[in-house]
N, C-alpha and C positions, 0 to 999 in steps of 0.2 A: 433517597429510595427508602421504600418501607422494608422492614425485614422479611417481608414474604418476598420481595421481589428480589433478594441477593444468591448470586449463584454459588455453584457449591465447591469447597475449596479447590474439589478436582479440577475442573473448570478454567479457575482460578491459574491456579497451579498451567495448567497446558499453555494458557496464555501467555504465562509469564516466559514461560520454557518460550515457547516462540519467540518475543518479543527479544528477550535475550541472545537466541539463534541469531536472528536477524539483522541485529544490532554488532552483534562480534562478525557477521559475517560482513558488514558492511567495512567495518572498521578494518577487514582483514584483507580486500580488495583495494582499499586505502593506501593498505602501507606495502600492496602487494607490487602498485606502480609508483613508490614511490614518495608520494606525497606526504602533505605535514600533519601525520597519521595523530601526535597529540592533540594538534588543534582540533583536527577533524572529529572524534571522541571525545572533545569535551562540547566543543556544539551541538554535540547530538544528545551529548549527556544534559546540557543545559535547555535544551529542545526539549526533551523528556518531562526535565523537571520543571518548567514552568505549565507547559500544560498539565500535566499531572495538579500541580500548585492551583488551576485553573478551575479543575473538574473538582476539588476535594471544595474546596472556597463557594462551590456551589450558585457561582456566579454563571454558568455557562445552563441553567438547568432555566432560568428566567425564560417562560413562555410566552409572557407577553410581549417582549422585546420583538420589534421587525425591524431589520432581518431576523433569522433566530440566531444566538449568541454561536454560536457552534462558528457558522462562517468566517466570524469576525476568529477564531481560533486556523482554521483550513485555508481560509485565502493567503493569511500571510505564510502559512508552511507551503504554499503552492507556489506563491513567487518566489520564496527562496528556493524551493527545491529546483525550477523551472530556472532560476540564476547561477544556481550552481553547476543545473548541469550543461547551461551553454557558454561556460567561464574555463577560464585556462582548468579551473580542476575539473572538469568535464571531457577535456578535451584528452586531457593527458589520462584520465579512465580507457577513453574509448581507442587510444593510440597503446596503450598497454595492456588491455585484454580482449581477447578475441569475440566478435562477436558472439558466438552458440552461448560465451557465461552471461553476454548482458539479455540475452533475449532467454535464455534457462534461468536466470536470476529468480523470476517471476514465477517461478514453480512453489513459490513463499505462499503463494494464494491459495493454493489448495487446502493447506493448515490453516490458514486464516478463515475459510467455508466450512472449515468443519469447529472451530472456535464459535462461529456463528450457531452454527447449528445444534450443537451442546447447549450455547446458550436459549434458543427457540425451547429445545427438548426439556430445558427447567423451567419455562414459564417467563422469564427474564427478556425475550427477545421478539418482535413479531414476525408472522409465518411467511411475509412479503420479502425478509433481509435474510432469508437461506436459497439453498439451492432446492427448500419443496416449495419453495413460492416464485418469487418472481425475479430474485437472483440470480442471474447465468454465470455470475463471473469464476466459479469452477471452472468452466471452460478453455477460460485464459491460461488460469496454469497448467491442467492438464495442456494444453494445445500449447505453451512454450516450451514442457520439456519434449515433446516430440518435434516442433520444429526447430528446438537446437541441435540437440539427434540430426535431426538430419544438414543442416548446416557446417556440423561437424565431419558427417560423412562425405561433405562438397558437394552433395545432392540437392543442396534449397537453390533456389534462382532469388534475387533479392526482390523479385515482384512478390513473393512467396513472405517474405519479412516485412513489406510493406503492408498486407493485408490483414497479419496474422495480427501488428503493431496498432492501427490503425482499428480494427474490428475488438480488441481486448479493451482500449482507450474508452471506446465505446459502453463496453461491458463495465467498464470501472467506473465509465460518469456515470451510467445507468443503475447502481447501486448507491453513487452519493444521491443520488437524485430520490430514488425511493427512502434512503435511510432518512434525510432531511423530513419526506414528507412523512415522514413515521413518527414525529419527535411531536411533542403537544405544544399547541399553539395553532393559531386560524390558517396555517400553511396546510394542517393536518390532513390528509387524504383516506390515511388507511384506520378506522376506527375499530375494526378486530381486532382482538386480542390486546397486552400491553404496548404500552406508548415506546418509543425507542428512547427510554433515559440513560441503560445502560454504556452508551458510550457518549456519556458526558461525564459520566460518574467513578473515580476513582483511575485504578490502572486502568481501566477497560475505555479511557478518552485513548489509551495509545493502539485502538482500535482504527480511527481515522486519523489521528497523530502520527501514527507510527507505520500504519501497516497500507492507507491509502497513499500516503506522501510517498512511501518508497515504490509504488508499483508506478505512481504518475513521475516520480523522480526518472526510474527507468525507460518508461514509453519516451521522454525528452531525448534520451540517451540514444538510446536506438534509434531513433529520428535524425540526429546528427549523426550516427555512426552510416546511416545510410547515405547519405548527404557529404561523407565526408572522403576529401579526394586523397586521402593521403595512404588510404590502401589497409592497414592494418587490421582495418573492420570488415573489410569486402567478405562477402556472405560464403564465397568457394575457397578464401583462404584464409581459416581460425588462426593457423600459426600460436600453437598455444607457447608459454615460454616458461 
């Protein structure tokens, strides 16, 4: 990136704050049921670092590459995130916390739309990957922590978790989908404004590293927690512990 296009430490700075949030908070669901919480935190830490390793190396910014390099980064965090979460440590998530936290988890989005939109407000980001352009996925997170809210309260019906699951899914491929076509190279669709390099470029890859893998990790989750006969996740009984 040229030095006009680098965002400002505040910025910077929130993001990180986030990505840190998110990361302790995954880590703390971890060891909350259980599980082999070092191993669990150093995968995510070695997750971190090789993409990061990735973005700095400036091998993922290569335009003329088709596919564009970004994929070859997202598809494998997708299958592992999508193996993990229908693997024994999946199960024993969704067998240990109540539905309302995996489907309020997602409330992470919200700070993630406004990370976007800081970045738009300095020039760094284009107007298609916020919530004034063609972004909805706001909506996700406002719309999980109300429908955990009420799951909590025993007032959701699980058709009510299906839609909400199923329609946010939606919302999240809908943003990889614009933010791809926003990156320079003959995919390009959106020609206003700057190109989307920022989230190949430094921390800011754990933009779709970090912050897309965990929402599509979850929507997996919730999917077998619905799916799943053993009771613990049923939508009218949280049973927090």
């Amino acid at each position: 990136m040229s030095s006009e296009a680098e965002p400002s430490t505040f910025v910077l700075a929130v993001h990180l704050a986030l990505a840190v949030a998110l990361s302790a908070g995954c880590i703390w669901a971890v060891a909350r049921v259980r599980l082999r919480v070092r191993l669990f935190a150093l995968g995510l830490c070695a997750w971190l670092g090789v993409s990061f390793a990735l973005a700095r190396s400036g091998w993922l910014l290569h335009s003329e590459s088709v596919p564009p390099r970004a994929l070859f980064l997202l598809a494998p965090g997708m299958l592992i995130s999508a193996a993990l979460a229908l693997s024994h440590f999946g199960r024993v998530l969704i067998e240990g916390l109540p539905l309302y936290w995996l489907v309020g988890y997602q409330g992470f989005r919200i700070a993630v739309e406004l990370v976007l939109w800081l970045l738009f407000r300095e020039g760094v980001l284009p107007e298609q990957m916020t919530f004034e352009g063609a972004n909805l996925d706001i909506i996700s997170g406002v719309s999980a922590i109300l429908v955990a809210a009420l799951i909590a309260r025993g007032i959701c019906g699980r058709w009510l978790v299906w839609i909400w699951n199923c329609g946010s899914l939606l919302l999240l491929a809908n943003i990889v989908i614009i933010a791809v076509r926003s990156m320079p190279g003959p995919w390009r669709a959106y020609h206003e404004g700057p190109a989307n390099v920022i989230v190949l470029s430094g921390v800011f890859v754990w933009i779709p590293a970090l912050y897309v893998l965990a929402a599509w990790f979850g929507h997996v989750l919730v999917f077998r927690a619905l799916g799943y006969a053993g009771g613990h996740a049923a939508p009218a009984d949280p049973r927090p512990r």
